[in-house]
N, CA, C and O atoms as a CHARMM CRD file, in Angstrom:
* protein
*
  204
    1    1 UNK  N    -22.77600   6.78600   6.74800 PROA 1      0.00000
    2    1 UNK  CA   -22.63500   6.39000   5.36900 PROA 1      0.00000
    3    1 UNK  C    -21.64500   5.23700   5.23000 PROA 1      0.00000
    4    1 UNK  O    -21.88400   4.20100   4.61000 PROA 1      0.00000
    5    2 UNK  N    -20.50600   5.52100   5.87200 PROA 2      0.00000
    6    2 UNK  CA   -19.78300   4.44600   5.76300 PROA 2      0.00000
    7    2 UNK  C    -20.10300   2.90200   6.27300 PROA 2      0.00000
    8    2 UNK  O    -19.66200   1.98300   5.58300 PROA 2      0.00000
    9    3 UNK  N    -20.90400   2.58400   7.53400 PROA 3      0.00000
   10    3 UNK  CA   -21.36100   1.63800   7.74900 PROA 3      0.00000
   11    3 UNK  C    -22.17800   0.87400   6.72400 PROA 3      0.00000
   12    3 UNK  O    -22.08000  -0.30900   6.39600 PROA 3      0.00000
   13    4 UNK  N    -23.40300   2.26500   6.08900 PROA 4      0.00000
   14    4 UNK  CA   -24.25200   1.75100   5.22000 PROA 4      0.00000
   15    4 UNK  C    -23.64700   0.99000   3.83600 PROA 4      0.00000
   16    4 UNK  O    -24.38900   0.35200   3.08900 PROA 4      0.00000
   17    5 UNK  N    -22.22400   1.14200   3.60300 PROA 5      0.00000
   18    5 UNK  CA   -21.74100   1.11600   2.42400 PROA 5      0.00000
   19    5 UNK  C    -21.02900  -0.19600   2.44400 PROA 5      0.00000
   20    5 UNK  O    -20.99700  -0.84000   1.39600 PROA 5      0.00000
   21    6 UNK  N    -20.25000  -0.83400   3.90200 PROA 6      0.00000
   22    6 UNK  CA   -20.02800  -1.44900   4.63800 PROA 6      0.00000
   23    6 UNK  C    -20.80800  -3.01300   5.08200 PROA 6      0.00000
   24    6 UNK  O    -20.38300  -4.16600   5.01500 PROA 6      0.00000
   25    7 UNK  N    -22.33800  -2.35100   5.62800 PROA 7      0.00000
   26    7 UNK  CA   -23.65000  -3.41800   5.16300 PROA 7      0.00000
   27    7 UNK  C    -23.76800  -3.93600   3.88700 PROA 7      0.00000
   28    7 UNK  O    -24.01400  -5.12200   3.66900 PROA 7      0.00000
   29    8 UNK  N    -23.60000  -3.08000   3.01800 PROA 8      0.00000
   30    8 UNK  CA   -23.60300  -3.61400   1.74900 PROA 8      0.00000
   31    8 UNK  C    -23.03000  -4.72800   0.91000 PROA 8      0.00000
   32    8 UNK  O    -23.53900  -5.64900   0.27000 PROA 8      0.00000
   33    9 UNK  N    -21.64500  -4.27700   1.16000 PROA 9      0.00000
   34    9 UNK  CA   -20.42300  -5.16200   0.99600 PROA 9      0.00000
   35    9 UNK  C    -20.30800  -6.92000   1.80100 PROA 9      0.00000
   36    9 UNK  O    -19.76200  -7.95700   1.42300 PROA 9      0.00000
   37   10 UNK  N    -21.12600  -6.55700   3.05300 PROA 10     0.00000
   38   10 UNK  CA   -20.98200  -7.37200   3.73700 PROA 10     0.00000
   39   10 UNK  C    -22.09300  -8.82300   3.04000 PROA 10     0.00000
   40   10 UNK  O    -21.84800 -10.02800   2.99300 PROA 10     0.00000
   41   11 UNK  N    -23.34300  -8.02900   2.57600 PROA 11     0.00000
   42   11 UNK  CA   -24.56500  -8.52300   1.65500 PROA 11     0.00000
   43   11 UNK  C    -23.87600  -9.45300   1.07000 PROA 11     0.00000
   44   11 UNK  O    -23.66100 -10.62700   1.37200 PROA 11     0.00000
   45   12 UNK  N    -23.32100  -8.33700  -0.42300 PROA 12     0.00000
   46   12 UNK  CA   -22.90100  -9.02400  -1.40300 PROA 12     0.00000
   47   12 UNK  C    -21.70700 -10.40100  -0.90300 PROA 12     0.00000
   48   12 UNK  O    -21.90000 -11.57000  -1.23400 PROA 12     0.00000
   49   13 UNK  N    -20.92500 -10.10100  -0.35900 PROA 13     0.00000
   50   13 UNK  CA   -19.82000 -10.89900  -0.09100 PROA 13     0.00000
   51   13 UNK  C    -20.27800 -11.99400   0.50700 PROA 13     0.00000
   52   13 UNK  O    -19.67000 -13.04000   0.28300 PROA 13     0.00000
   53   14 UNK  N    -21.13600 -12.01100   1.16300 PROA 14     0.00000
   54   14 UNK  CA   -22.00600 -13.16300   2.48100 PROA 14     0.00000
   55   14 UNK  C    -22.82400 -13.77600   1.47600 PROA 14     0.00000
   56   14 UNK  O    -22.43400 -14.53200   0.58600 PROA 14     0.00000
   57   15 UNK  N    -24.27000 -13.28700   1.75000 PROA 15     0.00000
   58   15 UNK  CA   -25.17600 -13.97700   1.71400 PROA 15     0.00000
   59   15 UNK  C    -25.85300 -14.04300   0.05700 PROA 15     0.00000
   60   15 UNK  O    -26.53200 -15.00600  -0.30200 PROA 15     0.00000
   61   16 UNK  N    -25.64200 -13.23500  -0.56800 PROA 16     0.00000
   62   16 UNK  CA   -25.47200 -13.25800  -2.10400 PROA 16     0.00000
   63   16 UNK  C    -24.36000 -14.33300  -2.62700 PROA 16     0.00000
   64   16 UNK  O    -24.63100 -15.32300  -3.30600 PROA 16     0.00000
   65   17 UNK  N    -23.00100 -13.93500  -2.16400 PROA 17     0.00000
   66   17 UNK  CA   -22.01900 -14.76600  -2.80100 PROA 17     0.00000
   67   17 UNK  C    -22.35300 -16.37500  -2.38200 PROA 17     0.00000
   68   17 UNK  O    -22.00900 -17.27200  -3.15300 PROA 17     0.00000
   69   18 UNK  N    -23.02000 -16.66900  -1.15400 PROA 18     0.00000
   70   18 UNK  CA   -23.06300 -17.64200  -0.90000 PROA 18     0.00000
   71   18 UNK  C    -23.90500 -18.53900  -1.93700 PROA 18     0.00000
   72   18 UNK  O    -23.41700 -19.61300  -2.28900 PROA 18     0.00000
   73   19 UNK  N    -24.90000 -18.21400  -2.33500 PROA 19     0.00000
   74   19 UNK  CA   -26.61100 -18.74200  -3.43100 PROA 19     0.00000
   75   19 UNK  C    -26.39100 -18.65900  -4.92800 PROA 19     0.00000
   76   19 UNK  O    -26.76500 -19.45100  -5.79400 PROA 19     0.00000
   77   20 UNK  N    -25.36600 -16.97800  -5.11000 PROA 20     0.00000
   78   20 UNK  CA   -25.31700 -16.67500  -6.49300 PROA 20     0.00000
   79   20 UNK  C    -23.72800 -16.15600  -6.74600 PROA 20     0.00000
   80   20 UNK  O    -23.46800 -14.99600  -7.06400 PROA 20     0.00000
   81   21 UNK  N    -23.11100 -16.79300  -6.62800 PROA 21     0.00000
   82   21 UNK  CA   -21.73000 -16.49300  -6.72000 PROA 21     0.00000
   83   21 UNK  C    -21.37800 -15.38400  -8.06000 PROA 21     0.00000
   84   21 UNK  O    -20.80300 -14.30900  -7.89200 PROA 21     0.00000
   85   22 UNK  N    -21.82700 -15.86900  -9.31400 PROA 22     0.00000
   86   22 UNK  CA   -21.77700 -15.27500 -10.20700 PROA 22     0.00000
   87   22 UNK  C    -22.47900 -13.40800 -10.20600 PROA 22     0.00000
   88   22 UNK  O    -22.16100 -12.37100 -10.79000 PROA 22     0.00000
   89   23 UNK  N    -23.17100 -13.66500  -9.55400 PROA 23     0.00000
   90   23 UNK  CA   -23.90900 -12.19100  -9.48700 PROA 23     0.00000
   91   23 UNK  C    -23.01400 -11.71200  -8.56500 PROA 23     0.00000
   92   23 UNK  O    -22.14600 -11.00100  -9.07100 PROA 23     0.00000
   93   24 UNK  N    -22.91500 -11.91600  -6.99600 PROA 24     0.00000
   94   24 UNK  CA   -21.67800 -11.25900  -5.88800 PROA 24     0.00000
   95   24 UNK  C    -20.73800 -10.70900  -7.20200 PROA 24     0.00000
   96   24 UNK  O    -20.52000  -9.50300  -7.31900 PROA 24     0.00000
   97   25 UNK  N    -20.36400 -11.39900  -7.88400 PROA 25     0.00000
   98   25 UNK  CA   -18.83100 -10.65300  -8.38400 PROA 25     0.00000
   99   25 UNK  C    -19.46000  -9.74600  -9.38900 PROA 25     0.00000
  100   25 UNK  O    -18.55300  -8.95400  -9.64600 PROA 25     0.00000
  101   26 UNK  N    -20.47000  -9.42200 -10.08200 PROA 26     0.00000
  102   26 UNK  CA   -20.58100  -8.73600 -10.57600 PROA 26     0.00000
  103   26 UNK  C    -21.39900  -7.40400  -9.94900 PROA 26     0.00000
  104   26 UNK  O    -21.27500  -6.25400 -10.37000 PROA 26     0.00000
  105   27 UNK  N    -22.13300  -7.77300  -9.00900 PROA 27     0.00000
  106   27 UNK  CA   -22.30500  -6.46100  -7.64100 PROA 27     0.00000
  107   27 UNK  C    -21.58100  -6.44400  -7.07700 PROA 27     0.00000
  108   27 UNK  O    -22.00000  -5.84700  -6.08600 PROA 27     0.00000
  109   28 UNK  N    -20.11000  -6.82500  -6.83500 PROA 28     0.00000
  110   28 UNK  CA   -18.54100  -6.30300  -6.09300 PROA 28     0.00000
  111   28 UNK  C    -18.05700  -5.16900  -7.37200 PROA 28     0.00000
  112   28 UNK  O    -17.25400  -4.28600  -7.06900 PROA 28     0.00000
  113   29 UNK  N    -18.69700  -5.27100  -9.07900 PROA 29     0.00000
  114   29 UNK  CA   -17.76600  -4.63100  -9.58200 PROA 29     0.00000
  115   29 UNK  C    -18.61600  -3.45200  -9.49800 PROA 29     0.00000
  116   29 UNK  O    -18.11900  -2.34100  -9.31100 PROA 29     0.00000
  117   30 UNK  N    -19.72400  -3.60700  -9.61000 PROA 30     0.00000
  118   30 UNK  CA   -20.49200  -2.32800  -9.65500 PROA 30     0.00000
  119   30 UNK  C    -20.22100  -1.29600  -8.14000 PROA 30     0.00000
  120   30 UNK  O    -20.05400  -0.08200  -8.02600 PROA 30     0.00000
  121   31 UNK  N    -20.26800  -2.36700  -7.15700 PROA 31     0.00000
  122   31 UNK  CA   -19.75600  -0.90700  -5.78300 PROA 31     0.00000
  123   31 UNK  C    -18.87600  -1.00700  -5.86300 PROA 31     0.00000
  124   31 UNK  O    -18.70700   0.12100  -5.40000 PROA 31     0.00000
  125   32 UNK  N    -17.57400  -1.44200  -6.10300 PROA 32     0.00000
  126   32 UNK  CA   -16.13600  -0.68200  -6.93900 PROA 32     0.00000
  127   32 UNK  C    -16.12800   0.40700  -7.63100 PROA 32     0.00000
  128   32 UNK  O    -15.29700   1.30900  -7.53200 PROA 32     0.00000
  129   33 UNK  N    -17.52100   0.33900  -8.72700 PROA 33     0.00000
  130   33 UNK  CA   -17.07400   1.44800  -9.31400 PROA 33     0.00000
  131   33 UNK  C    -17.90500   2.90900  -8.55200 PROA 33     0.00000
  132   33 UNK  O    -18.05700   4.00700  -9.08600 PROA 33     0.00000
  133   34 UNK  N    -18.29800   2.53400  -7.32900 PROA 34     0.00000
  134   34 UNK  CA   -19.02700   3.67800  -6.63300 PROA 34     0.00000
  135   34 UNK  C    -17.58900   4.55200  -6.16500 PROA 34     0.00000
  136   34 UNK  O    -17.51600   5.72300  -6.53800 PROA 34     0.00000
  137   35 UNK  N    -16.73800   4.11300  -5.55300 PROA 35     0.00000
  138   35 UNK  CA   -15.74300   4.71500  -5.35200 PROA 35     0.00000
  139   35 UNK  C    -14.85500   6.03900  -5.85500 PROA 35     0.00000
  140   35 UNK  O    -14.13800   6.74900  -5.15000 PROA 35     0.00000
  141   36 UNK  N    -15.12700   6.15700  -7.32600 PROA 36     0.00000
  142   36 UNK  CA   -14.82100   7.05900  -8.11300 PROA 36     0.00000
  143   36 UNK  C    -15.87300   8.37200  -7.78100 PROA 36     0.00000
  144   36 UNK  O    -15.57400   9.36000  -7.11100 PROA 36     0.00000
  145   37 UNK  N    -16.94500   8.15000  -8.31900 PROA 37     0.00000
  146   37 UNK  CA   -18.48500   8.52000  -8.07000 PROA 37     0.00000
  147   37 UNK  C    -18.21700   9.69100  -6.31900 PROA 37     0.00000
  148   37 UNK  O    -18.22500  10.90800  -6.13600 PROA 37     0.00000
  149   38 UNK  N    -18.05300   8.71000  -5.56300 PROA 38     0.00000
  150   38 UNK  CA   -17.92700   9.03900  -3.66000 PROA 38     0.00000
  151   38 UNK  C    -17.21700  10.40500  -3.99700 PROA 38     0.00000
  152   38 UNK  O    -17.70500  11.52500  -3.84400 PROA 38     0.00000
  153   39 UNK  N    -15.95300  10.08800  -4.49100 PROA 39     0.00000
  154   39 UNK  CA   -14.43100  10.24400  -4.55000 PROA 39     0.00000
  155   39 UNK  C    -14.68400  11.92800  -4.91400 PROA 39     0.00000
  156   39 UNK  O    -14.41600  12.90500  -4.21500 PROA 39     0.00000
  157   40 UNK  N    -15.18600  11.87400  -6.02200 PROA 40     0.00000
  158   40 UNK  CA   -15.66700  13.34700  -6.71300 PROA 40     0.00000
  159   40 UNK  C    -16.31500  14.07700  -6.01700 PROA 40     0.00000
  160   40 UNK  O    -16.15800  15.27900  -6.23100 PROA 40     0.00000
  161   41 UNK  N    -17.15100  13.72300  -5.07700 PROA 41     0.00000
  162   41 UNK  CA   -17.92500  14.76400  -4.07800 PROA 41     0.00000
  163   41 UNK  C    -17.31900  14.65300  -2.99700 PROA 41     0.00000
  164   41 UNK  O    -18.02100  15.07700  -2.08000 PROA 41     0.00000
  165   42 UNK  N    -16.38300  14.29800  -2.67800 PROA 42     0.00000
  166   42 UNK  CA   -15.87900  14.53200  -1.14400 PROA 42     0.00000
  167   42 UNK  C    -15.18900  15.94900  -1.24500 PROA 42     0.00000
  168   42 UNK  O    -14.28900  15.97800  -2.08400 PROA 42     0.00000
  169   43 UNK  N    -15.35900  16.82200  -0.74600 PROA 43     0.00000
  170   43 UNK  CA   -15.04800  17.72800   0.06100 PROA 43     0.00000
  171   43 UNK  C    -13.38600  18.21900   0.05700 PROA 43     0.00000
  172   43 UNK  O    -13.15900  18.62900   1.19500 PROA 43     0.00000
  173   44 UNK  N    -12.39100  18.30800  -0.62500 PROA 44     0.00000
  174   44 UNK  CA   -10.89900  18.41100   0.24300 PROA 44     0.00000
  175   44 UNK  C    -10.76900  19.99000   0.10900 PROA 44     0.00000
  176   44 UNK  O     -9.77900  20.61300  -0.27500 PROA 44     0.00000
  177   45 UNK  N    -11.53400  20.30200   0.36300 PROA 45     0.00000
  178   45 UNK  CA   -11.37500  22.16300   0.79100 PROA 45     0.00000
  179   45 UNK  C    -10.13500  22.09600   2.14700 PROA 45     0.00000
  180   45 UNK  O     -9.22800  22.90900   2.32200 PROA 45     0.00000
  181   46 UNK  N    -10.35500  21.23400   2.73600 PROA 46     0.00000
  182   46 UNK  CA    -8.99300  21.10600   4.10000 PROA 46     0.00000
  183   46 UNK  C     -7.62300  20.86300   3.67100 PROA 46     0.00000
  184   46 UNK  O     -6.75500  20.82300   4.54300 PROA 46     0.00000
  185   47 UNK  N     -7.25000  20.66500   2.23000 PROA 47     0.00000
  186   47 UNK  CA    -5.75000  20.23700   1.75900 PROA 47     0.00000
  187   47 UNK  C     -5.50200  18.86900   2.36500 PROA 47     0.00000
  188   47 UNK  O     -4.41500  18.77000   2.93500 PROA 47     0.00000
  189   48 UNK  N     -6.21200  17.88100   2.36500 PROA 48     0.00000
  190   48 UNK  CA    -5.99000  16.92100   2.70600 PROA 48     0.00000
  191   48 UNK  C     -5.47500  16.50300   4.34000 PROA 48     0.00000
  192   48 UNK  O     -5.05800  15.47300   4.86900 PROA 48     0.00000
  193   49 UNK  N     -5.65900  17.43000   4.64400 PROA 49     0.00000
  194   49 UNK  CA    -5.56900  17.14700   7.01500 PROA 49     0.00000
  195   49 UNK  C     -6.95700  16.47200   7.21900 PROA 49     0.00000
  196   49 UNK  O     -8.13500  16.79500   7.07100 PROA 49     0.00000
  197   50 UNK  N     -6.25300  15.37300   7.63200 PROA 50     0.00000
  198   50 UNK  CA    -7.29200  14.58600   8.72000 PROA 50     0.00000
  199   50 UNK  C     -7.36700  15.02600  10.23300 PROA 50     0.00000
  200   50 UNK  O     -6.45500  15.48500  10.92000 PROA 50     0.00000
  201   51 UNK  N     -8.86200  14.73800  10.63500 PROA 51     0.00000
  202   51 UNK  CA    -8.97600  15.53100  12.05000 PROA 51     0.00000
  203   51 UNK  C     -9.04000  14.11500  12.69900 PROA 51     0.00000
  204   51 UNK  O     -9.14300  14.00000  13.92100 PROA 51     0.00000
């Protein structure tokens, strides 16, 4: 998932920002706001320990 999310970013920032600059920043704000979204279903049943 994280790669896939990663590819994404890489899209927008590259080869989008390069043609349509104006759109990149406004698909940078929209997977910004995925973060919240992620954030809520992750899991911290562990109290926050990383393995």
């Amino acid at each position: 998932m994280l790669a896939d999310l990663d590819r994404q970013r890489q899209a927008i920032a590259g080869r989008i920002a390069a043609n349509h600059p104006d759109l990149a920043v406004e698909m940078l704000w929209r997977f910004l706001d995925l973060a919240k979204s992620l954030g809520d279903r992750c899991d911290c049943s562990d109290e926050g320990v990383v393995f």
